[in-house]
Each structure stands twice: as C-alpha cells, then as structure tokens.
PyMOL Python script that loads the backbone (N, CA, C, O; Angstrom):
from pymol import cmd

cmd.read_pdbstr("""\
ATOM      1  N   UNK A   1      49.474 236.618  21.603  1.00  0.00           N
ATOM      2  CA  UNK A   1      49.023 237.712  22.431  1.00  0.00           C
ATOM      3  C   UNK A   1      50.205 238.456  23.027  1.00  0.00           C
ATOM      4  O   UNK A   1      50.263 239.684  23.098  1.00  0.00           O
ATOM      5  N   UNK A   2      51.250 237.522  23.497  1.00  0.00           N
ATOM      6  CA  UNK A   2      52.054 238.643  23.635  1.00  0.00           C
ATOM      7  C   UNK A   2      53.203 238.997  23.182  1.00  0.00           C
ATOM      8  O   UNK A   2      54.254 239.138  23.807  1.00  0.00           O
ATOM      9  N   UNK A   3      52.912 239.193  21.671  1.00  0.00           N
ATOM     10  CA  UNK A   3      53.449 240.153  20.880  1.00  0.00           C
ATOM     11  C   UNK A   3      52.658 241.753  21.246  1.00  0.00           C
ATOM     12  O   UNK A   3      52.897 242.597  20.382  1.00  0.00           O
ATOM     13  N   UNK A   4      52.108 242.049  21.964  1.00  0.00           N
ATOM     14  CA  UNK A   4      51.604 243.763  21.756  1.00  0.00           C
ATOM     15  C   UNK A   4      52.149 243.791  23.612  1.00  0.00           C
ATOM     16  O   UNK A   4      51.446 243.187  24.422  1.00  0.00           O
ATOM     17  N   UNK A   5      53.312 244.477  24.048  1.00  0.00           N
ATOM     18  CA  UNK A   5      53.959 244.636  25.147  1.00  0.00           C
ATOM     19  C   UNK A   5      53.713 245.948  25.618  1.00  0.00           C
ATOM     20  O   UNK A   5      53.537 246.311  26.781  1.00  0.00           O
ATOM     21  N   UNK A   6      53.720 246.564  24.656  1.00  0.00           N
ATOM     22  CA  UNK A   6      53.977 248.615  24.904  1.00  0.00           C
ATOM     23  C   UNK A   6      52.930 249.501  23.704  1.00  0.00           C
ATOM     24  O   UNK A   6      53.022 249.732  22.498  1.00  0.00           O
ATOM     25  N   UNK A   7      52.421 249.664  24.252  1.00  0.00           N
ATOM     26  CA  UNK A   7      51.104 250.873  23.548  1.00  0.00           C
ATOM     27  C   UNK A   7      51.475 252.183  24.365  1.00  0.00           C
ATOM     28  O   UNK A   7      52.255 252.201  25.317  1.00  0.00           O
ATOM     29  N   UNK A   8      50.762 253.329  23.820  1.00  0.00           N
ATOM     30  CA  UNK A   8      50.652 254.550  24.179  1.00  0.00           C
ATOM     31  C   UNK A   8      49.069 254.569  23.682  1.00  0.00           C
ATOM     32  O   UNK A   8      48.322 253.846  23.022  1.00  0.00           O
ATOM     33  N   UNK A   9      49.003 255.910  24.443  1.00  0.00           N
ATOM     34  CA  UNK A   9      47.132 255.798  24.342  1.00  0.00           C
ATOM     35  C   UNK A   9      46.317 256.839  23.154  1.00  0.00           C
ATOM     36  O   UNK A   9      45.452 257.708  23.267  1.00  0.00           O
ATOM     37  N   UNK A  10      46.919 256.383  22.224  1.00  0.00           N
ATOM     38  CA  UNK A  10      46.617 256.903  20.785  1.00  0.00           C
ATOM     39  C   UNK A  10      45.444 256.239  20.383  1.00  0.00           C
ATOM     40  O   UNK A  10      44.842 255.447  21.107  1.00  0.00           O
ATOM     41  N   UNK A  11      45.168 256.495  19.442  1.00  0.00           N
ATOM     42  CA  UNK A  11      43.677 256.169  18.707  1.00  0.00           C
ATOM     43  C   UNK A  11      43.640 254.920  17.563  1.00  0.00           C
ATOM     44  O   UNK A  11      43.750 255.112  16.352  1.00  0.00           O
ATOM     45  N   UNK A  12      43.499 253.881  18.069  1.00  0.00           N
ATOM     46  CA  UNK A  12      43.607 252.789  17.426  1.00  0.00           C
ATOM     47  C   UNK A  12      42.159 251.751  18.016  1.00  0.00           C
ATOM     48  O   UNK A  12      41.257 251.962  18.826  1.00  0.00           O
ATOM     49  N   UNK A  13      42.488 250.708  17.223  1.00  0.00           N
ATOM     50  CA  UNK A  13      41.822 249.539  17.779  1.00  0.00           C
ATOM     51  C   UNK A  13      42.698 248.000  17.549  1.00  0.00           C
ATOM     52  O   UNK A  13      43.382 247.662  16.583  1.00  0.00           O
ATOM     53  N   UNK A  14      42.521 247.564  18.275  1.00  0.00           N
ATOM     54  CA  UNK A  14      43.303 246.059  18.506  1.00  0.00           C
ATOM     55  C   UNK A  14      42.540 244.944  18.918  1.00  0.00           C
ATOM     56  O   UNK A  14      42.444 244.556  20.082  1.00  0.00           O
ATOM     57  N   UNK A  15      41.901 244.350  17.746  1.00  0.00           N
ATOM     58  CA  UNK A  15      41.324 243.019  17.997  1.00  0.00           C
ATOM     59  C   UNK A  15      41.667 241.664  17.488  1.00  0.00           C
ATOM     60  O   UNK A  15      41.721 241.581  16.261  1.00  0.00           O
ATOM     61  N   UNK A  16      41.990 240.233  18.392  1.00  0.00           N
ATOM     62  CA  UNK A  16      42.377 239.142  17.991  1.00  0.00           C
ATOM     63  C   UNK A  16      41.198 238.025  18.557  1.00  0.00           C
ATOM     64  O   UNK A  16      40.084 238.210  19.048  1.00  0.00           O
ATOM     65  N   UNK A  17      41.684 237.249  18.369  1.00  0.00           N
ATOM     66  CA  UNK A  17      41.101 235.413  19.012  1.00  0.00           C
ATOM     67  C   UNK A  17      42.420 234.787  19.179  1.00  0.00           C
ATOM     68  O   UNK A  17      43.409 234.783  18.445  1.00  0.00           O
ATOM     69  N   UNK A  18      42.182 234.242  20.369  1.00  0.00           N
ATOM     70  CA  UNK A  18      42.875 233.581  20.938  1.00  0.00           C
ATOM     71  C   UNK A  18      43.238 232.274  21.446  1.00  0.00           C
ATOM     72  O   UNK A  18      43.644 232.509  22.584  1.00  0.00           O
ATOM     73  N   UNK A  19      43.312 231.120  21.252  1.00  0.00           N
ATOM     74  CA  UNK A  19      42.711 229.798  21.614  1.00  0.00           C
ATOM     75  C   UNK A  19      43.230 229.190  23.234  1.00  0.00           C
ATOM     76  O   UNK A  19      43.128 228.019  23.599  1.00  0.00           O
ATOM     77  N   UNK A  20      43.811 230.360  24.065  1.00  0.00           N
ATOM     78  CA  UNK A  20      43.861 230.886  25.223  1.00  0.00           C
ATOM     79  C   UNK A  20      42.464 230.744  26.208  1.00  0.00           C
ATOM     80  O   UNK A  20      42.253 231.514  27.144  1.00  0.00           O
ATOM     81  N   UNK A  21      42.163 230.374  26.082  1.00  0.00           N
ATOM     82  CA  UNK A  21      40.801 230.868  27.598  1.00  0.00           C
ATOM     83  C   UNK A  21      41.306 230.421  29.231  1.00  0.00           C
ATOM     84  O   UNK A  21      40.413 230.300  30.070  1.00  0.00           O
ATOM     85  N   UNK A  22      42.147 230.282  29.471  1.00  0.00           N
ATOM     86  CA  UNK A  22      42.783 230.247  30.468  1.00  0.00           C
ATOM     87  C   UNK A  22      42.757 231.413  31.332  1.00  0.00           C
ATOM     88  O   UNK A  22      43.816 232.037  31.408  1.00  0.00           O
ATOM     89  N   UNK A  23      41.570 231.915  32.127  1.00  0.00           N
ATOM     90  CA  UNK A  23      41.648 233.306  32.549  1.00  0.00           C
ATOM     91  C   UNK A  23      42.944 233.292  33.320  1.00  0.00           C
ATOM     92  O   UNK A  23      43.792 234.093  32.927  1.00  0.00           O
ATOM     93  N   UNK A  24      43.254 232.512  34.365  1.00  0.00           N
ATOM     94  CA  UNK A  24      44.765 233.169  34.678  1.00  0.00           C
ATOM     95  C   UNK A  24      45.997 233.648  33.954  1.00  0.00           C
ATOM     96  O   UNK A  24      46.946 234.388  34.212  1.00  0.00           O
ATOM     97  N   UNK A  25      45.458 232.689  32.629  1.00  0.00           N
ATOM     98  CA  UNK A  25      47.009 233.282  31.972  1.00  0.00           C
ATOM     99  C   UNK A  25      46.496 234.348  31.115  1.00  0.00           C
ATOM    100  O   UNK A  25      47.143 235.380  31.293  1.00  0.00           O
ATOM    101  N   UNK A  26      45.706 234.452  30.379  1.00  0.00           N
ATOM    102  CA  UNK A  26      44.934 235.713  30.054  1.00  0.00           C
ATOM    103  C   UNK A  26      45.002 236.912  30.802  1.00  0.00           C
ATOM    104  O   UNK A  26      45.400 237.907  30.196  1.00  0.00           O
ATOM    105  N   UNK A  27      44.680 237.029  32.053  1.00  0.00           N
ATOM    106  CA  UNK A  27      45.031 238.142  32.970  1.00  0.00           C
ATOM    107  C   UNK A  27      46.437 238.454  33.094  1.00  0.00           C
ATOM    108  O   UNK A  27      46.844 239.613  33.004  1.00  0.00           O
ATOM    109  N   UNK A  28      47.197 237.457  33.298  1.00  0.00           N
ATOM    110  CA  UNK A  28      48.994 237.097  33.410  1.00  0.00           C
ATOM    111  C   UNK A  28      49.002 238.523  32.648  1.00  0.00           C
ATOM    112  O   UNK A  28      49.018 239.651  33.141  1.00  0.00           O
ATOM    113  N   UNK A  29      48.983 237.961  30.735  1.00  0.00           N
ATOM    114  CA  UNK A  29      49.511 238.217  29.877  1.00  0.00           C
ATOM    115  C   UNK A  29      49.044 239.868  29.454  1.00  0.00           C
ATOM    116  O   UNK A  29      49.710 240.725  28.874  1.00  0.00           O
ATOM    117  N   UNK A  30      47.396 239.941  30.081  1.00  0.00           N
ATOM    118  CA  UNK A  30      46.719 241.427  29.914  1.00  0.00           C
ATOM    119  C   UNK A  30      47.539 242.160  30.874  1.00  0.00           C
ATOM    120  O   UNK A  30      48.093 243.185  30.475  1.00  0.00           O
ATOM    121  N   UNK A  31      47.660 241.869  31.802  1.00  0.00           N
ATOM    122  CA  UNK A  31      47.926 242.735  32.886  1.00  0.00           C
ATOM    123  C   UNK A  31      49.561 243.859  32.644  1.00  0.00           C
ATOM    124  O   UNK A  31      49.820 244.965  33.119  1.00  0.00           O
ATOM    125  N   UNK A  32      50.500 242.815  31.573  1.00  0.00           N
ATOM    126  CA  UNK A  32      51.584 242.787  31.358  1.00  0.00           C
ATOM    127  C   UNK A  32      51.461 243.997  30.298  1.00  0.00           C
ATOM    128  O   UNK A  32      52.212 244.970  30.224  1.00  0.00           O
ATOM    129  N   UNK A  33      50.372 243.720  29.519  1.00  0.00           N
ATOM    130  CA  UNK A  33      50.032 245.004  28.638  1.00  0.00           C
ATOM    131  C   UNK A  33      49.510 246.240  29.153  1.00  0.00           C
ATOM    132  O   UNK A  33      49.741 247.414  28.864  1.00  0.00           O
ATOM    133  N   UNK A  34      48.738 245.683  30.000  1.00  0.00           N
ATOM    134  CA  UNK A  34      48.021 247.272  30.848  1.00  0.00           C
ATOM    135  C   UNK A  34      49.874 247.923  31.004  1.00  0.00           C
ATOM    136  O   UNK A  34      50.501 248.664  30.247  1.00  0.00           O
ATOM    137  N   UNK A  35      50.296 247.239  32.336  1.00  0.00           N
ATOM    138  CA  UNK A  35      51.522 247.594  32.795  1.00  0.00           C
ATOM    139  C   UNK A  35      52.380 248.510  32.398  1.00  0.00           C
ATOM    140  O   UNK A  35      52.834 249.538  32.901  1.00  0.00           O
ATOM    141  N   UNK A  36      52.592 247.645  30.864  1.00  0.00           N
ATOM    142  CA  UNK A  36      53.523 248.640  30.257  1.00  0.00           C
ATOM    143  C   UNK A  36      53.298 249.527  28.653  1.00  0.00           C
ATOM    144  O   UNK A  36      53.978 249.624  27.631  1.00  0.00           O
ATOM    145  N   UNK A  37      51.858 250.113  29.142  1.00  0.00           N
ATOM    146  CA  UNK A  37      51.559 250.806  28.044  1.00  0.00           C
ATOM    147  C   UNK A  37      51.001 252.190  28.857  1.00  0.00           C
ATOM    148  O   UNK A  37      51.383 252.151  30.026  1.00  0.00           O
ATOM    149  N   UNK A  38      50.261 253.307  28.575  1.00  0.00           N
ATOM    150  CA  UNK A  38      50.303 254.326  29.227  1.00  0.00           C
ATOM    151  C   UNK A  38      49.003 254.478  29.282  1.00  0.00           C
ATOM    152  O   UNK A  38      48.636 255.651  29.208  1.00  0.00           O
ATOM    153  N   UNK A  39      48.027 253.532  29.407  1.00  0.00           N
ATOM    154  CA  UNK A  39      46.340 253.534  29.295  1.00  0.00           C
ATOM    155  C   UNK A  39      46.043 253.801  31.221  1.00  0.00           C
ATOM    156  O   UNK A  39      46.501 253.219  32.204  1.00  0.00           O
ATOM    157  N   UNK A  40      45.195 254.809  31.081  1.00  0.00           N
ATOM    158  CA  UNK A  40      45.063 254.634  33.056  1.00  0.00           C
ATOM    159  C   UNK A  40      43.446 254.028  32.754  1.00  0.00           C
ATOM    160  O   UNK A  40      42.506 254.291  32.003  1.00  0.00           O
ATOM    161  N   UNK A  41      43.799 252.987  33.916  1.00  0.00           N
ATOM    162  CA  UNK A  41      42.543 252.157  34.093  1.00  0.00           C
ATOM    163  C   UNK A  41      41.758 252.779  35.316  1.00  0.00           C
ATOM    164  O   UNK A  41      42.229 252.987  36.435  1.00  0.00           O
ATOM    165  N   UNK A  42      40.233 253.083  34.808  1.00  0.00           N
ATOM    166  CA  UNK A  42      39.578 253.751  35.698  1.00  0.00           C
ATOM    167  C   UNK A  42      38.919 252.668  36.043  1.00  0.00           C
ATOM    168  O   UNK A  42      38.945 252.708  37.273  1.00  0.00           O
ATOM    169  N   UNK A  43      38.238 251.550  35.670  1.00  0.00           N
ATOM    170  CA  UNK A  43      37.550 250.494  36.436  1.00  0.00           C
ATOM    171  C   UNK A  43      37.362 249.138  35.827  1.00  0.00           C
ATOM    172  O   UNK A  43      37.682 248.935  34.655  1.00  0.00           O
ATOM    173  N   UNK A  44      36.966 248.414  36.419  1.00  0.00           N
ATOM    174  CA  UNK A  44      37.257 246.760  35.928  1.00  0.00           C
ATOM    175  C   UNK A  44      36.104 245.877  36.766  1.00  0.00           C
ATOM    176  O   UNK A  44      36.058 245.670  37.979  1.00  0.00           O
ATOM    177  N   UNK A  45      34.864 245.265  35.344  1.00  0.00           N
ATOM    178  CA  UNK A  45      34.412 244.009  36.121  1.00  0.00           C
ATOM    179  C   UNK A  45      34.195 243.054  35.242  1.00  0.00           C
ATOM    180  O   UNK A  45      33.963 243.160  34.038  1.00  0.00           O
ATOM    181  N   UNK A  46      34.290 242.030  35.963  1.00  0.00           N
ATOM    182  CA  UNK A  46      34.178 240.975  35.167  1.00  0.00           C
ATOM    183  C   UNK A  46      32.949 239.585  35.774  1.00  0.00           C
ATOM    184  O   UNK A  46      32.502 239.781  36.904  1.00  0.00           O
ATOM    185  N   UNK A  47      32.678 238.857  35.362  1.00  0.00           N
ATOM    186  CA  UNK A  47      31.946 237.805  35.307  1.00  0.00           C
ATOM    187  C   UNK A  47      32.111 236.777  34.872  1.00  0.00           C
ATOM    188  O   UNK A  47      32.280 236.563  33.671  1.00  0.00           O
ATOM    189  N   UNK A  48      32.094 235.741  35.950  1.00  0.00           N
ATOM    190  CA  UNK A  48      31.963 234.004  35.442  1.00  0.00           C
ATOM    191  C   UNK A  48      30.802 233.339  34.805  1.00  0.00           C
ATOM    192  O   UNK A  48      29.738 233.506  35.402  1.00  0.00           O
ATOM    193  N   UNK A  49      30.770 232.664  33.790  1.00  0.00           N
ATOM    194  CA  UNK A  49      29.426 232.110  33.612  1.00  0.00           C
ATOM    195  C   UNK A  49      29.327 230.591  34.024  1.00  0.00           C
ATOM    196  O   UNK A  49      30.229 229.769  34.190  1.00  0.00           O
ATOM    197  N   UNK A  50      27.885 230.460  34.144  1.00  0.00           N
ATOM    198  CA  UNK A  50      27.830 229.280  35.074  1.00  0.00           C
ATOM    199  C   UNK A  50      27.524 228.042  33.362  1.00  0.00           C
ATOM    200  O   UNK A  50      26.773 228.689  32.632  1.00  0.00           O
ATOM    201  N   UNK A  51      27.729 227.223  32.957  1.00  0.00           N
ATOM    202  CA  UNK A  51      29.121 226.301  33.789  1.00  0.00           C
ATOM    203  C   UNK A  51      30.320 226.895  33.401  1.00  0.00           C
ATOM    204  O   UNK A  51      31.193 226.836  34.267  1.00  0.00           O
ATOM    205  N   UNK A  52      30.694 227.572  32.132  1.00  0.00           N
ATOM    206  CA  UNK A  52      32.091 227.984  31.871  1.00  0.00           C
ATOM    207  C   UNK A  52      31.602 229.347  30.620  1.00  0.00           C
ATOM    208  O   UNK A  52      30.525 229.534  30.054  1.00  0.00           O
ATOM    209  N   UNK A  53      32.672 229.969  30.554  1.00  0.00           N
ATOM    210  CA  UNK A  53      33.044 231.363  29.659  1.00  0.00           C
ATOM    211  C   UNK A  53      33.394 232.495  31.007  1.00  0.00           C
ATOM    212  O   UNK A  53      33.485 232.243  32.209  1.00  0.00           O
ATOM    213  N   UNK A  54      33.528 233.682  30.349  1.00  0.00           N
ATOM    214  CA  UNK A  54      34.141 234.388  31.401  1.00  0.00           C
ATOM    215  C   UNK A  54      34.590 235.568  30.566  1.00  0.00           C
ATOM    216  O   UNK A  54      35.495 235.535  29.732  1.00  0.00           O
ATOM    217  N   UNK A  55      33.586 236.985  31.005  1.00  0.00           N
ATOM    218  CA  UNK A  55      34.343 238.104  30.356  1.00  0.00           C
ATOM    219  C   UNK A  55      34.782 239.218  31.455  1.00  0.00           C
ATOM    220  O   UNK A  55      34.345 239.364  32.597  1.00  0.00           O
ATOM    221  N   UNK A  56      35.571 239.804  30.910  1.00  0.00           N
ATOM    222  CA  UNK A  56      36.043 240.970  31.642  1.00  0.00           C
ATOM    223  C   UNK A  56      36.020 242.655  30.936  1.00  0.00           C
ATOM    224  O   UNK A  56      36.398 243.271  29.939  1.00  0.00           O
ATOM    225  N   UNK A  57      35.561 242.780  31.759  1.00  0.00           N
ATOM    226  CA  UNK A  57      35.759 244.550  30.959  1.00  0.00           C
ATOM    227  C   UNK A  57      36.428 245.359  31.860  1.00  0.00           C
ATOM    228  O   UNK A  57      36.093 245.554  33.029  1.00  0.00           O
ATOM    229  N   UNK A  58      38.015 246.131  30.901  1.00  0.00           N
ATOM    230  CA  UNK A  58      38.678 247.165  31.651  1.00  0.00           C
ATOM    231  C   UNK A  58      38.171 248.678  31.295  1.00  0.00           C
ATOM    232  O   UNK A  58      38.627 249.221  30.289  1.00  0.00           O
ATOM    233  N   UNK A  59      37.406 249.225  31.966  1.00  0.00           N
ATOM    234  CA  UNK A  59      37.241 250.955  31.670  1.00  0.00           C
ATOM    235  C   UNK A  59      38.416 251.829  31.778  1.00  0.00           C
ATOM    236  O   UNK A  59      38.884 252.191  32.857  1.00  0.00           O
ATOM    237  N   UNK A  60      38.893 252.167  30.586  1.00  0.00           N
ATOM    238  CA  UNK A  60      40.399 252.755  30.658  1.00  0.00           C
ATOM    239  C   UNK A  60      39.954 254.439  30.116  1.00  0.00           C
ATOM    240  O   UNK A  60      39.062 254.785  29.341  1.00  0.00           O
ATOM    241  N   UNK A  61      40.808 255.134  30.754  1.00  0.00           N
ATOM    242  CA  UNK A  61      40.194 256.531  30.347  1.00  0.00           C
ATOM    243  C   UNK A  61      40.516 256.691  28.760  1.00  0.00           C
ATOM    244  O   UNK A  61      39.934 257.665  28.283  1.00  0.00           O
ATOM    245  N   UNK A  62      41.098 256.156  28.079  1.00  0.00           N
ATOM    246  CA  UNK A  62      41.289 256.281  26.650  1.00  0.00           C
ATOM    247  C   UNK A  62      40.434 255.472  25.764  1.00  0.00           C
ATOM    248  O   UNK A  62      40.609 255.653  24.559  1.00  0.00           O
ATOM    249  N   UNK A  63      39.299 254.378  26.223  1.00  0.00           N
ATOM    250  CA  UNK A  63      38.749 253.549  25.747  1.00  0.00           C
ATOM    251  C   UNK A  63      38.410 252.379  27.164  1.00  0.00           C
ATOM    252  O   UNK A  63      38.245 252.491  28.379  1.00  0.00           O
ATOM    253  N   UNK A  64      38.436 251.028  25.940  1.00  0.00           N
ATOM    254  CA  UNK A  64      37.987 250.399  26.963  1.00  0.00           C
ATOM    255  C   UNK A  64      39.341 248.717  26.292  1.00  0.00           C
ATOM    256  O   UNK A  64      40.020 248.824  25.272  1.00  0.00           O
ATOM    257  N   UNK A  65      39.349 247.687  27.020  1.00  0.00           N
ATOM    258  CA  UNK A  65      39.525 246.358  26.917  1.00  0.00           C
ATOM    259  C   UNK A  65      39.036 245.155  27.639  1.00  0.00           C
ATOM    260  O   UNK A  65      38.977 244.747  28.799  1.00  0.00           O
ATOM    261  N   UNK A  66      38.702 244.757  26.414  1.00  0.00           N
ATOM    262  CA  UNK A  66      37.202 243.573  27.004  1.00  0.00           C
ATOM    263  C   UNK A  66      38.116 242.017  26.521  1.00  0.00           C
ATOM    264  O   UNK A  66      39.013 242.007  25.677  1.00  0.00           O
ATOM    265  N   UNK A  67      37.670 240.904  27.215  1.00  0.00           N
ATOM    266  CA  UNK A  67      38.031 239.542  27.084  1.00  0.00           C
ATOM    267  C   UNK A  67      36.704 238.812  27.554  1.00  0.00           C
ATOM    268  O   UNK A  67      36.063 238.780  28.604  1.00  0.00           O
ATOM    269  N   UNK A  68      36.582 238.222  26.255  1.00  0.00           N
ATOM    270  CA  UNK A  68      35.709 237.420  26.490  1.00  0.00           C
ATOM    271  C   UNK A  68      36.027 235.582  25.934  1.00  0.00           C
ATOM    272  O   UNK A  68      36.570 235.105  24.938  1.00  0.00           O
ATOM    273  N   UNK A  69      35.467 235.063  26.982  1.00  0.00           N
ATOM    274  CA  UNK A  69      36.109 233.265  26.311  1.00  0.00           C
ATOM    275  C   UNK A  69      34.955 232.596  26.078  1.00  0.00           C
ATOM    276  O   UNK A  69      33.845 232.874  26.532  1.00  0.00           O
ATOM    277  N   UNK A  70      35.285 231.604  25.275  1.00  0.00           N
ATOM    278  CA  UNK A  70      33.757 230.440  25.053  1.00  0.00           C
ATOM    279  C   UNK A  70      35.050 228.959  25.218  1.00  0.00           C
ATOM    280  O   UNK A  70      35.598 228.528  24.203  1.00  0.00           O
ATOM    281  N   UNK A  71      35.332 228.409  26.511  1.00  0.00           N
ATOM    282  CA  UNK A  71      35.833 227.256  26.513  1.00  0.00           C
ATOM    283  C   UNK A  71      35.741 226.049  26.238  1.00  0.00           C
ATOM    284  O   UNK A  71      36.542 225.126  26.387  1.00  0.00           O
ATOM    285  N   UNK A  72      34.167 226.109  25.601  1.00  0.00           N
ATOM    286  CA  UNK A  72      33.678 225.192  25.217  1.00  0.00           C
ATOM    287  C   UNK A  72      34.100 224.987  23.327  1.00  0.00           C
ATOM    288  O   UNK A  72      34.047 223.833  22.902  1.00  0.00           O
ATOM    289  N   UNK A  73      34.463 226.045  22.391  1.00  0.00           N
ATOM    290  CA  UNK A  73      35.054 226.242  21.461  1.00  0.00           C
ATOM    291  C   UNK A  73      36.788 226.588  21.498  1.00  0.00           C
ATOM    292  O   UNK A  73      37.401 226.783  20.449  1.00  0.00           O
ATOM    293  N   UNK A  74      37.353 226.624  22.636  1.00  0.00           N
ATOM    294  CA  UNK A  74      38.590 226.702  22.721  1.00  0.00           C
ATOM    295  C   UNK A  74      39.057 228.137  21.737  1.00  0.00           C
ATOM    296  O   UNK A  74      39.936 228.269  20.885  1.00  0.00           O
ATOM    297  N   UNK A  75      38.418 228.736  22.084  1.00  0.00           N
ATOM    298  CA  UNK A  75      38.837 230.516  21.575  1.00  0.00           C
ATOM    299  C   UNK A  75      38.005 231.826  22.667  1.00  0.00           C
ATOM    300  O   UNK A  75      36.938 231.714  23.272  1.00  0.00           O
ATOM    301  N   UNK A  76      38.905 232.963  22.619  1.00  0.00           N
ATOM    302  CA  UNK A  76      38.841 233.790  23.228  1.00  0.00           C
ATOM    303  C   UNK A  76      39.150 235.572  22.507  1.00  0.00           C
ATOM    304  O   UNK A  76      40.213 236.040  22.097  1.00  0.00           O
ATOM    305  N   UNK A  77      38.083 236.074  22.563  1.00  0.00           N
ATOM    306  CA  UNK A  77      38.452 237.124  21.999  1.00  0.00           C
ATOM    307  C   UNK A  77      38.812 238.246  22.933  1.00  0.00           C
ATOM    308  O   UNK A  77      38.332 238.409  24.055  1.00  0.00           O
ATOM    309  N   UNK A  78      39.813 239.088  22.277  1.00  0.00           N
ATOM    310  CA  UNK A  78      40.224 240.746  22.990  1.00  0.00           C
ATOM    311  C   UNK A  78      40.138 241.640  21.929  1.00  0.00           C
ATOM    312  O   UNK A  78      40.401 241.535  20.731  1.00  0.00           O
ATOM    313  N   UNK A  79      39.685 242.606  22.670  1.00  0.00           N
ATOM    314  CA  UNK A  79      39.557 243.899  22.262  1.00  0.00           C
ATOM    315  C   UNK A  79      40.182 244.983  23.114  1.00  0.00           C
ATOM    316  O   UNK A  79      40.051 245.089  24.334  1.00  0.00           O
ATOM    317  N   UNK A  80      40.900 245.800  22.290  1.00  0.00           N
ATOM    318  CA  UNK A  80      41.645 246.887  23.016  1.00  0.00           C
ATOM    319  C   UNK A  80      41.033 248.099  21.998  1.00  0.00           C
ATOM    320  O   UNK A  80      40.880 247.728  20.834  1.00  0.00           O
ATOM    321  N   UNK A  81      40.687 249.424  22.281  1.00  0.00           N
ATOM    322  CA  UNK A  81      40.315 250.291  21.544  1.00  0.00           C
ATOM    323  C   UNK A  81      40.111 251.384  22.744  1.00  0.00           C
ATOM    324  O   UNK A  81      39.712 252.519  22.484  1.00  0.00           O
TER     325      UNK A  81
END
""", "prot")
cmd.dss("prot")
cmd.show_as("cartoon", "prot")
cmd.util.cbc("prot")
cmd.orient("prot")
C-alpha cells in the first residue's frame, strides 16, 4: 500500500486488497496518500461493525476512496477513483 505516495487528481482508478485491516495503520498509511496527492477531501464517514470489519468512505471532489476490512478473512480492500 504504500507504494502509491503522490497522485494528482486525474482520471484513473486504483484498486487493491490488502491483508492490512488494522484501521490505525490503514488510516496511518491513507492519510499519507490523501496528504501528498492533490485530491481535496470534501467529507468522510465511516463505520464499525459490531463484532469486527470497518469501512470508511472519503468524498473527495475528484471522486471518492473507500476502505473496507473483513478481519475475520485477514484482507482489506481500497478503492481510490
């Protein structure tokens, strides 16, 4: 995951799995991408599930980036688009 450091807000899509579900370090490592790429984030929510998973959705004016985990399979997907 963090191989993708610096984006510009061109017209693409960027999807992986991750065997990450660690939301803190997940956020760590997203946040590092928001940071230093040129996407302006207009809004952000996210949700815990009861007993475990956990997605997040960023509303970015160029698109959107979503994380979603299943910790119970030890993978996590992102989407950037």
């Amino acid at each position: 995951m963090s191989a993708i450091t610096t984006m510009d807000g061109s017209m693409w899509v960027s999807m992986w799995y991750t065997s990450t579900t660690d939301v803190s370090v997940l956020m760590s490592e997203l946040e590092v991408v928001l940071k230093n790429s040129t996407f302006s984030i207009l809004g952000e929510e996210e949700y815990h599930f009861d007993p475990q998973g956990f997605t997040k959705l960023f509303l970015l004016a160029e698109s959107h980036l979503a994380i979603h985990t299943w910790p119970e399979k030890d993978v996590a997907w992102i989407e950037l688009a």
